[in-house]
C-alpha positions as CSV (number, residue, x, y, z in Angstrom):
1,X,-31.3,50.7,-15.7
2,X,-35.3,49.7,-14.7
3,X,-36.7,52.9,-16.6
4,X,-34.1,55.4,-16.9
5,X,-30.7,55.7,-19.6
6,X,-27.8,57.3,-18.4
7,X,-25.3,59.3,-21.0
8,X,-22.2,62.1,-20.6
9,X,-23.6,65.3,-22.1
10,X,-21.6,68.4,-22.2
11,X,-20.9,72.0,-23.6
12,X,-17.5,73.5,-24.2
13,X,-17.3,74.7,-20.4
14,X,-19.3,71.9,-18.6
15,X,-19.9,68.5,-18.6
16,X,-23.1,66.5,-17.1
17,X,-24.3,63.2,-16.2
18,X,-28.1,63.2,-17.6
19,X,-30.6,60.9,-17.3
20,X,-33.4,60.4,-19.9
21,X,-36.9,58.6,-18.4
22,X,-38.7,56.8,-20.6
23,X,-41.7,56.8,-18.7
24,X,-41.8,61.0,-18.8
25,X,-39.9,60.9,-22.0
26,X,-37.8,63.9,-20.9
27,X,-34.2,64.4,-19.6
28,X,-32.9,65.7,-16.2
29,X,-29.2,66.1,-15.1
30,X,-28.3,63.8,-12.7
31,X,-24.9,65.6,-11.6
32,X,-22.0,67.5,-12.9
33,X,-19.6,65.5,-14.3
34,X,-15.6,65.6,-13.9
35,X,-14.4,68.6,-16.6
36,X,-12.3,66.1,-18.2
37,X,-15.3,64.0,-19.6
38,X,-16.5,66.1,-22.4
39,X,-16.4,64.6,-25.8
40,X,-17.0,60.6,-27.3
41,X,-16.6,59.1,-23.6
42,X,-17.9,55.8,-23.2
43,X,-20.2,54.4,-20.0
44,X,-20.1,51.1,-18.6
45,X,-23.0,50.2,-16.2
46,X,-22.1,49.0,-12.8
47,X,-25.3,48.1,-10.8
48,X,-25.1,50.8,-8.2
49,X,-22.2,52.3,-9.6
50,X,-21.2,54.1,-13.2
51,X,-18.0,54.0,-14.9
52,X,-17.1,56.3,-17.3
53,X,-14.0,58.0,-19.0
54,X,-11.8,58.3,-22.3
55,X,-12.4,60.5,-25.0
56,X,-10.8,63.3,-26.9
57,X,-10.1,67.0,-26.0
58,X,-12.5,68.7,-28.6
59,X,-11.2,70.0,-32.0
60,X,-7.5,69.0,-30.9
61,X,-5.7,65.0,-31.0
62,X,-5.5,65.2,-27.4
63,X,-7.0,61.9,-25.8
64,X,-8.4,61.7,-22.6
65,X,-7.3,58.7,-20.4
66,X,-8.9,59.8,-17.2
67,X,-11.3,57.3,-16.0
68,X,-14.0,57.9,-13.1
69,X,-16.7,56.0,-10.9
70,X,-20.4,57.8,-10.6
71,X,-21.9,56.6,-7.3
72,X,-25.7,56.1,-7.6
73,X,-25.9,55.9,-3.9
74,X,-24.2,58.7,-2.5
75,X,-24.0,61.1,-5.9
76,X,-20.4,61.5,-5.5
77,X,-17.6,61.0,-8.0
78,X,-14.5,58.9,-7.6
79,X,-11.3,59.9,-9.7
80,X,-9.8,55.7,-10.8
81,X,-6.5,54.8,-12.5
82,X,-6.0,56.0,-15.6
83,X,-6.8,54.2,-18.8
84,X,-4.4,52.0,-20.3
85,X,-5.5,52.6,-23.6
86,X,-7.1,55.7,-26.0
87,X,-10.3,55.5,-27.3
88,X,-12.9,57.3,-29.0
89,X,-16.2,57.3,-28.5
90,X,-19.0,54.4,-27.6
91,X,-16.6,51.6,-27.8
92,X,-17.9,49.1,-24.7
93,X,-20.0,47.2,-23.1
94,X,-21.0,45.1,-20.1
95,X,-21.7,41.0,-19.7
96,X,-23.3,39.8,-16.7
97,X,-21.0,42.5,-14.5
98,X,-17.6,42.2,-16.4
99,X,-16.8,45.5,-18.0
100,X,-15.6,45.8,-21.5
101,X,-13.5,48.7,-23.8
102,X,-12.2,48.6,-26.9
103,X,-9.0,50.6,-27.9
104,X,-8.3,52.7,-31.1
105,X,-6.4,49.8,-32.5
106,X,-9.2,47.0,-31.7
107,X,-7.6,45.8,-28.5
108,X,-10.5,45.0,-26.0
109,X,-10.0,45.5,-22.6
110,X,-11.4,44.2,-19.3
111,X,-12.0,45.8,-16.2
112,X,-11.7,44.7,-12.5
113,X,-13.3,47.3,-10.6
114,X,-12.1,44.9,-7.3
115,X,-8.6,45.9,-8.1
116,X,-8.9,49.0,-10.1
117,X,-6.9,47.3,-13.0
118,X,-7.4,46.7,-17.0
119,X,-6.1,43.2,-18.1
120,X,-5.8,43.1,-22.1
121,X,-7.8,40.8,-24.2
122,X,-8.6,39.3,-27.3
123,X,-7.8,41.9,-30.8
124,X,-10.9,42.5,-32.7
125,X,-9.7,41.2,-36.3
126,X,-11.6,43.1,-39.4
127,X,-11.3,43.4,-42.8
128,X,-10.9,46.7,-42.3
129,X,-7.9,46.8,-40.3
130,X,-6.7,49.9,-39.4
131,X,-8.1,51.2,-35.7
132,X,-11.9,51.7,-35.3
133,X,-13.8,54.2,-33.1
134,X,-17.4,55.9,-32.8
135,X,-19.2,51.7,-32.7
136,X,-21.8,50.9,-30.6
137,X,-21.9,48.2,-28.6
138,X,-24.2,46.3,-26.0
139,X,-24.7,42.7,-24.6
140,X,-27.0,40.0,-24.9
141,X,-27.3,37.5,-22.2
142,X,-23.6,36.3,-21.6
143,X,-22.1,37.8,-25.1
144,X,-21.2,41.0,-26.2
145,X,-21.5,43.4,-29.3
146,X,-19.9,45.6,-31.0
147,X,-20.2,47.2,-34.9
148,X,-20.7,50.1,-37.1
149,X,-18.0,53.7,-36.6
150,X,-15.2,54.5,-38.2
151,X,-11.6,53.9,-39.0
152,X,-9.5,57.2,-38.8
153,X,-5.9,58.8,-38.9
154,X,-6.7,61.7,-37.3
155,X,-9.3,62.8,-35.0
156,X,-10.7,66.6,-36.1
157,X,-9.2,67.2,-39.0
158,X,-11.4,65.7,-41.9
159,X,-10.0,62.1,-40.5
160,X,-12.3,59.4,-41.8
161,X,-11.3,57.4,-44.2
162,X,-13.8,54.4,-43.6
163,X,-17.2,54.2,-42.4
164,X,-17.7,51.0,-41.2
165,X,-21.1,49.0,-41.0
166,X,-19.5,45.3,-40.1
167,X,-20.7,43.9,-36.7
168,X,-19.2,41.2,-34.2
169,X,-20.2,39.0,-30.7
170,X,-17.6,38.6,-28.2
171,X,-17.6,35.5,-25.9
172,X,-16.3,36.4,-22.4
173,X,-15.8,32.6,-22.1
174,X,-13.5,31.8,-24.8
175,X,-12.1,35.2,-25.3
176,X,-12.5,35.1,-28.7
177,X,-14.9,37.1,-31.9
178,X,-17.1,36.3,-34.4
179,X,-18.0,38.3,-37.1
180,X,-21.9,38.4,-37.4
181,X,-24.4,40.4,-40.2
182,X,-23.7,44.0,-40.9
183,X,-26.0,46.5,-40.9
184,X,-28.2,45.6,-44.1
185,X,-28.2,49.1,-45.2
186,X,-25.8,51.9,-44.0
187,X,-22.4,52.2,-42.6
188,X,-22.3,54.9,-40.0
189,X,-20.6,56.0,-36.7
190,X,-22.0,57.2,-33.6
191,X,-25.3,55.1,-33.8
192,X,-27.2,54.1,-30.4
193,X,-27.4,50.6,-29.2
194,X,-29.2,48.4,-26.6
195,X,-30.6,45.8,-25.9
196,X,-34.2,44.2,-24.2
197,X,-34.1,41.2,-23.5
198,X,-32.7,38.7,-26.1
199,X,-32.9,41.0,-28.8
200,X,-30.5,43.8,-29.5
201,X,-31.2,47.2,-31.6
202,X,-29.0,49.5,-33.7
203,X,-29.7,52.8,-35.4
204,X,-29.7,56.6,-35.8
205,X,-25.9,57.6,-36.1
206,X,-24.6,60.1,-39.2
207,X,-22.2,60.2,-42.5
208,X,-19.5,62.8,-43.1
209,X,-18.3,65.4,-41.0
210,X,-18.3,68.9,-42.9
211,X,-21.4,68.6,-44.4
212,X,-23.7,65.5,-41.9
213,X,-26.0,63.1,-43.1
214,X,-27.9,62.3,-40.4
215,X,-29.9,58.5,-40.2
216,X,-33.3,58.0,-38.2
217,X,-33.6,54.2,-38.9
218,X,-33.7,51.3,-36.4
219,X,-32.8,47.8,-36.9
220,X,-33.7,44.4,-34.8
């Protein structure tokens, strides 16, 4: 949003909305966030609003369907109907102001902020099968993208069985996905994503969980 990224940081007490300038390359918190929001939420920008919600409880396979609505404006939160779905982690995106999740078993979701209501979608089909959480995703003009994460059984306890570097566009108009170019070198989970203009970028994210291995790369 013009020079400034918004993200969900927190601690095991607190959560906060930050937001990093790229013109002072530093970060300032923007607001506390609701308690629920603490770990692998996703964000959906809004124009003047913020959406933001899902997740897990940390270390436990609690999921968190609590979903809420940041108000640029006024700085006030605004508690919304609960998700329909779990998910886990950076798993959505926005295309020309339709809002976009995907579930733990690659069900992709749309919101209607007008009505407060999720209305199921087309199923993101992979070789990998299984559910998938931890992608990254981000639009580009009037598609959306989504790739990389992990499939998994369980959520703390050493539960990835797949790291995934396969990548897809969704097309709002024909509700439907096309399996585009994985990552040319490294499957991982937790990357960042964005896009400028027609171009989209992808990189940084990590391997394994007891004992990280940590990327610094960025691809075009």
């Amino acid at each position: 949003r013009e020079d400034k990224a918004y993200l969900i940081g927190s601690t095991y007490d607190e959560a906060f909305l930050l937001a990093f300038d790229r013109i002072s390359m530093s970060f300032s918190t923007v607001a506390n966030a609701p308690e629920a929001l603490k770990t692998e939420t996703f964000i959906l920008d809004g124009d003047s609003v913020l959406f933001t919600g899902g997740g897990v409880v940390a270390y436990s396979n609690q999921f968190v369907r609590q979903f809420w609505k940041y108000n640029m404006s006024s700085g006030g939160w605004s508690r919304l109907n609960d998700l329909p779905f779990e998910c886990f982690g950076v798993n959505g995106f926005s295309v020309n102001g339709r809002f976009f999740a995907i579930d733990l078993q690659r069900n992709l979701w749309e919101y209607n902020p007008a009505e407060d209501t999720w209305t199921q979608k087309a199923t993101l089909e992979s070789g990998f099968g299984g559910n998938r959480s931890a992608a990254v995703g981000f639009s580009i003009g009037d598609k959306g993208y989504l790739g990389s994460g992990i499939r998994l059984d369980i959520v703390w306890i050493f539960p990835f069985t797949t790291i995934l570097q396969d990548f897809y566009e969704y097309d709002p108009a024909t509700d439907t996905w096309t399996m585009k170019a994985s990552l040319p070198v490294g499957a991982r989970y937790d990357a960042v994503g964005f896009s400028i203009g027609d171009k989209g970028f992808i990189g940084m994210g990590h391997i394994n969980i007891d004992t990280p291995v940590y990327y610094k790369d960025f691809w075009e």
